[in-house]
C-alpha positions in Angstrom: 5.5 -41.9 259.1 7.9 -45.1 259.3 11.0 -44.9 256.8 13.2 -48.2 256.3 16.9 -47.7 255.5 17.7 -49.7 252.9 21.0 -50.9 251.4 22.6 -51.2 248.0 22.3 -55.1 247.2 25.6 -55.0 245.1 27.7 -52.5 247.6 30.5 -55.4 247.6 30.9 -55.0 243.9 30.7 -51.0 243.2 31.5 -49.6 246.4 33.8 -49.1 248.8 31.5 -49.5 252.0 27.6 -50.1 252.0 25.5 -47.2 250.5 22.5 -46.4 252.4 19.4 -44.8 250.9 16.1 -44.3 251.4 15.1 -44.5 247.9 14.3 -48.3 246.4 17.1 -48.0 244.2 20.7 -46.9 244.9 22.1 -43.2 244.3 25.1 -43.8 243.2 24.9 -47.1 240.8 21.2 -47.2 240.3 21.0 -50.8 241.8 18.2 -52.4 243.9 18.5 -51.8 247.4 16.9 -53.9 250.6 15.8 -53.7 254.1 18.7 -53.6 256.2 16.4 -54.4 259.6 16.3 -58.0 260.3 13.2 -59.8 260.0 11.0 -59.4 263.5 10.6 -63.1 264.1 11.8 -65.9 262.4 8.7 -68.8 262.0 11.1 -72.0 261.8 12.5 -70.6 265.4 12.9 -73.8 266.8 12.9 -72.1 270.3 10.5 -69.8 269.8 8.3 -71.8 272.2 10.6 -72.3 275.2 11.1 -68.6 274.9 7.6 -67.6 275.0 7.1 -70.0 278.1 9.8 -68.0 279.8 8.6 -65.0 279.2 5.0 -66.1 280.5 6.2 -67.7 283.7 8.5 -64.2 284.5 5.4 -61.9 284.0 3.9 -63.7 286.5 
């Protein structure tokens, strides 16, 4: 079973330091929360190709 941590979206505002939760709202201020991972890949990754290439020619 795969759990994200998630954030409190408005930490900035109510808290002191970020608030991390499980839960899709937060404990303490009953706020939204989101994913706190950044995104695997980014599609407009305007080296994406020349990375991919690299990789390729080193497995080789």
């Amino acid at each position: 079973m795969k759990s994200d941590i998630n954030v409190c979206t408005r930490w900035k505002e109510n808290h002191e330091q970020p608030v991390y939760t499980l839960a899709d709202n937060c404990p303490r201020c009953d706020a939204s929360t989101e994913n706190t991972a950044p995104a695997p890949f980014d599609p407009t990754d305007a080296h994406g190709e020349y990375r991919r290439a690299l990789k390729q020619r080193v497995r080789q």
